[in-house]
N, C-alpha and C positions, 0 to 999 in steps of 0.2 A: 584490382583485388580479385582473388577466385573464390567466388561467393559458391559455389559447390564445397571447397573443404572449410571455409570459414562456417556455410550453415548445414554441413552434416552429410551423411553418406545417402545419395538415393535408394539404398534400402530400408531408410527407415520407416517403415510400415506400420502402423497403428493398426493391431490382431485384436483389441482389447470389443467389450460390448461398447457402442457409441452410437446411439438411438438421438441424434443432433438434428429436429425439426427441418426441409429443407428449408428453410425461409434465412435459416441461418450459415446455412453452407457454402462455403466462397466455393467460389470458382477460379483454380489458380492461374489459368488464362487472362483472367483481368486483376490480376495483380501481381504490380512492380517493387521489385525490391530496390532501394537506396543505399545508405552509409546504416553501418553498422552505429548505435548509439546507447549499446549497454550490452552486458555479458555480467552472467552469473554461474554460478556451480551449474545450473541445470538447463539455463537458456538461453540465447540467444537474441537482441532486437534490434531492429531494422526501423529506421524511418522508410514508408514506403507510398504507395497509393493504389485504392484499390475503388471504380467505376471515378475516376477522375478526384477522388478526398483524398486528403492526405491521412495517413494512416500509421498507427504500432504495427510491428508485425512483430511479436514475439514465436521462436521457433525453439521448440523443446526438444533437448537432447535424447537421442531417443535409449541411452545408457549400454554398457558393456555386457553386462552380466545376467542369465532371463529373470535372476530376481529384479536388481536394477531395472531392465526394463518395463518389466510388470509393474513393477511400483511407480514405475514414471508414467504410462499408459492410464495407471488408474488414478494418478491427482490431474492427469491432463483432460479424460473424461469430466471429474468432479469438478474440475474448477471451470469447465466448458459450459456441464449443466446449469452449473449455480450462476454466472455471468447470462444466460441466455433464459434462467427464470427471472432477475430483480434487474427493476430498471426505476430510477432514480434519477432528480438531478446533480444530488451528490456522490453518486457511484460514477466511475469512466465507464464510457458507451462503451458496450459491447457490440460490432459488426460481424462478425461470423468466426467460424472455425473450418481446417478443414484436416482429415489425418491423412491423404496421401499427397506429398511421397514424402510428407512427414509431417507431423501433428506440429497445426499452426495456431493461432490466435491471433485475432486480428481487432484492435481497438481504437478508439478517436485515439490522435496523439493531442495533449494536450501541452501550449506555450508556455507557460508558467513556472515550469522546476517546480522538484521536489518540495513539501515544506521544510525538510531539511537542509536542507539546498538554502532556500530563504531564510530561515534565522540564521543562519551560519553568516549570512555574508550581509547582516545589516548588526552583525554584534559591533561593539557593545550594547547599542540601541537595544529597545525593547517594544512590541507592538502594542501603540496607541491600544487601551482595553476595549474599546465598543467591538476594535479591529479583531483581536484576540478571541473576544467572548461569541465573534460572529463567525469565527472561523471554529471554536469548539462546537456551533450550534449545527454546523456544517455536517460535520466530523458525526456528533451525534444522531442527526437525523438519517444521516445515510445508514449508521449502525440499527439505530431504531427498524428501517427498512429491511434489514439485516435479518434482525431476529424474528419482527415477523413475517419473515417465511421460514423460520427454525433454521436458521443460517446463523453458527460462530464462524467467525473469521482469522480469530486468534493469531494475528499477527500485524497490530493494531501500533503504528506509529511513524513518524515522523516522514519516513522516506516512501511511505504507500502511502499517502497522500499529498495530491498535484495541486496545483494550483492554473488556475484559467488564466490567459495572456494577461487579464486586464487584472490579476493579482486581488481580485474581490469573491473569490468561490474556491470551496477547497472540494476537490471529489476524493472519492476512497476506491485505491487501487489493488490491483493483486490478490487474486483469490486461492492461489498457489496451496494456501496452507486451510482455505474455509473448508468446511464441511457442514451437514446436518447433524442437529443435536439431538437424540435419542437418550431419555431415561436411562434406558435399561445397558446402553452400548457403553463398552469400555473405551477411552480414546486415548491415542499417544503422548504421552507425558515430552515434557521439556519442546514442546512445538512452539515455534516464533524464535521472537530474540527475545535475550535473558533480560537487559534491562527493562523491556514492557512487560514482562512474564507474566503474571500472577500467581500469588506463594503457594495454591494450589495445585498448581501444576509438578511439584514437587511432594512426595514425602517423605516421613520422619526419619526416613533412612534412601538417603541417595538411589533413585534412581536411575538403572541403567538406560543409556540410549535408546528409545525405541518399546519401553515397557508401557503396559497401561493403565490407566486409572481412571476413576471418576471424577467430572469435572461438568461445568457447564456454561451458558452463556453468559456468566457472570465474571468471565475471566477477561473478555470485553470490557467490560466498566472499569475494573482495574487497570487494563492498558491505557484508559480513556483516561484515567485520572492524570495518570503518568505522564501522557501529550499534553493536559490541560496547563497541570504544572510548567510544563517545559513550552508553550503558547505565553503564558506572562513573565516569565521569567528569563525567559531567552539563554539558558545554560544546561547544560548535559545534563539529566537526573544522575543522582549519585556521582556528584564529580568527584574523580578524585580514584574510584574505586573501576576494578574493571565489570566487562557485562556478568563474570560467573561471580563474582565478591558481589558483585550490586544485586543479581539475584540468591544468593547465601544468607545476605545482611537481610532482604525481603522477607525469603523464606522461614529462615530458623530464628531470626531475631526481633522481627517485627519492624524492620527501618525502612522509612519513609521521607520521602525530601521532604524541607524541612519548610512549613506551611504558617508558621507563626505570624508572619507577617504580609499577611491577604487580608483583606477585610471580611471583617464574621463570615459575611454569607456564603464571598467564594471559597475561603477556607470550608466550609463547612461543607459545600458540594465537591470538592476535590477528596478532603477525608472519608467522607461516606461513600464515597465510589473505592476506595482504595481499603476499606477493611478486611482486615485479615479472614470475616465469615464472610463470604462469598451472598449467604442469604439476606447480609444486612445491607449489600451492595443495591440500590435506586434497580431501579429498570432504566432503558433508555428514555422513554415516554417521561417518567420523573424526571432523570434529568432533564433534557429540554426544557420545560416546564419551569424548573431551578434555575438555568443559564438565562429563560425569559426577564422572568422576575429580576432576577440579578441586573442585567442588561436594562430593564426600566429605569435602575436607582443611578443610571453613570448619565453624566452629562453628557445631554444631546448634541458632542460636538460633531463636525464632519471627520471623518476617520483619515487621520494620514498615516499612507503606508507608504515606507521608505522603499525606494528606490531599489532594485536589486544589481550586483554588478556581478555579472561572470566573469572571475578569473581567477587563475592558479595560483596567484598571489596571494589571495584573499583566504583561501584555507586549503588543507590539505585533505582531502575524503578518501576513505578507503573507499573499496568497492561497493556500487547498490546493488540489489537485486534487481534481476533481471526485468520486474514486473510493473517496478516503480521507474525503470530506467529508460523504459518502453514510452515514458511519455514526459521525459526531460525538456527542458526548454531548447530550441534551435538557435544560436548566433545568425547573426548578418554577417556579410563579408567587413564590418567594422567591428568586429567582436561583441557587438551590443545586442542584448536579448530583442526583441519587437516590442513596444510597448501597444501597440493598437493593435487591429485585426492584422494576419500575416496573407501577404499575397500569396496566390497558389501558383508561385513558380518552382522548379527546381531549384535543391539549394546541394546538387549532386547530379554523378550522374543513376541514374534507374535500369536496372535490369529486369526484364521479363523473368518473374517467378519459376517458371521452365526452364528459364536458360540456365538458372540456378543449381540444378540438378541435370 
């Protein structure tokens, strides 16, 4: 493979401000690049390793055009600082960054696959509820973690969140799209994907790509609900309809998957998170709190979570994003995921980061 035109030209230089603690700064001498294991519009990932760990190496394009560029320089910045301020056990570790001779990011990789990835390929089944309600509380508590340090994330679902080999911990990936949330700052409307959206993100009159508006970390809860739903339920929100009809029905009509049939309580913390006022929306701190409670009232059973199979058989997925793809599950040479801890062998060959460029 020529991992120089596979990850980019060595001029791509990061001009941008990038004030990156060095405690955080790789050294791209001690780190090797492997097999390519996701590609998105804007990046690049590498299984790699970096002071002997196995490691993400996502590598961001560094774009055509000086707006292009600037605008990729400055989410590559943002989403550097905000990774290298929150640290969680349900956010992915962050190990460093570095921008020459091209703006990298460097994370735990995580065995597990996507959650996406996982409902998909244990349908029709649906996950045991202690299983579900513990993976929402997951889910929340990283977000919780989130907001207080004035971190939205807004781009809250399915395929940004991993699961750990042993398929008992969900962390929250990809900061691609986060930002800090400021009163007074206008932010870019229609960010994320449409079926997590929240109907604010949108107003009374279609906006264009790229306009902005006011909005807040409330736009979080309503993604959260949207995952919640789709953790019991094991089915696409809005099936049936595409992501711009699923956020049009959201937006301008008030439609909602359809929640009838949850018992009171959960019903009741999925609805309240998904209200159309954004102020009647819980905090995350409530919910938790909600998901606790709930979680007391289900029988104490032991959680079985089914099995996961990787294969092309099994569904067909369009493309993830890059950020979530960064920390996909690995095959053995029998095509079977790891179920235990994973040896630290090659499952490739590796390239010196330098020989890359």
């Amino acid at each position: 493979m020529d991992y120089k035109k596979e990850m980019g030209s060595s001029n791509g230089f990061y001009s941008g401000d990038f004030n990156l603690d060095h405690k955080w700064l790789i050294d791209p001498k001690l780190l090797f690049v492997g097999p390519k294991i996701g590609e998105g519009a804007h990046a690049k990932v590498y299984e790699g390793k970096y002071k002997n760990q196995n490691v993400a190496i996502k590598v961001v394009h560094k774009g055509e055009t000086p707006e292009e560029i600037a605008k990729r320089e400055a989410r590559f910045a943002r989403e550097v600082a905000m990774l290298s301020r929150v640290q969680h056990k349900n956010l992915v570790k962050f190990i460093g960054a570095c921008n020459e001779p091209v703006m990298v990011i460097v994370t735990e990789l995580l065995l597990g696959g996507t959650l996406r990835k996982y409902l998909l390929n244990i349908r029709p089944r649906c996950l045991e509820m202690p299983v579900a309600i513990g993976f929402a509380l997951d889910i929340a508590r990283a977000m919780e973690c989130l907001h207080s340090h004035g971190i939205i994330h807004r781009d809250l679902k399915p395929e940004n969140l991993i699961l750990t080999a042993d398929h008992k911990t969900v962390k929250l990936a990809d900061f691609g799209l986060a930002r800090e949330e400021s009163l007074t700052e206008m932010m870019t409307a229609e960010t994320g994907t449409y079926r997590w959206m929240a109907p604010e993100l949108y107003s009374t009159v279609t906006l264009r790509h790229g306009e902005k508006k006011h909005y807040n970390h409330k736009v979080d809860a309503y993604s959260f609900a949207i995952v919640l739903w789709e953790l019991i339920h094991n089915k696409l929100p809005f099936e049936g309809m595409s992501n711009l009809q699923a956020a049009y029905a959201a937006a301008f009509k008030n439609v909602r998957p359809n929640a009838d049939n949850l018992p009171e309580d959960l019903a009741m913390i999925v609805t309240s998170c998904w209200q159309e006022d954004p102020n009647a929306r819980p905090n995350f701190s409530q919910i938790i709190q909600m998901l606790l409670r709930y979680l007391s009232t289900v029988s104490p059973i032991e959680p079985v979570i089914p099995a996961r199979i990787f294969s092309s058989e099994n569904a067909v997925l369009p493309p993830e994003s890059p950020g979530t793809s960064s920390l996909m599950a690995v095959r053995d040479e029998s095509g079977e995921t790891p179920k235990g801890p994973v040896e630290d062998k090659p499952r490739g060959f590796f390239f010196c980061f330098n020989q890359c460029y």
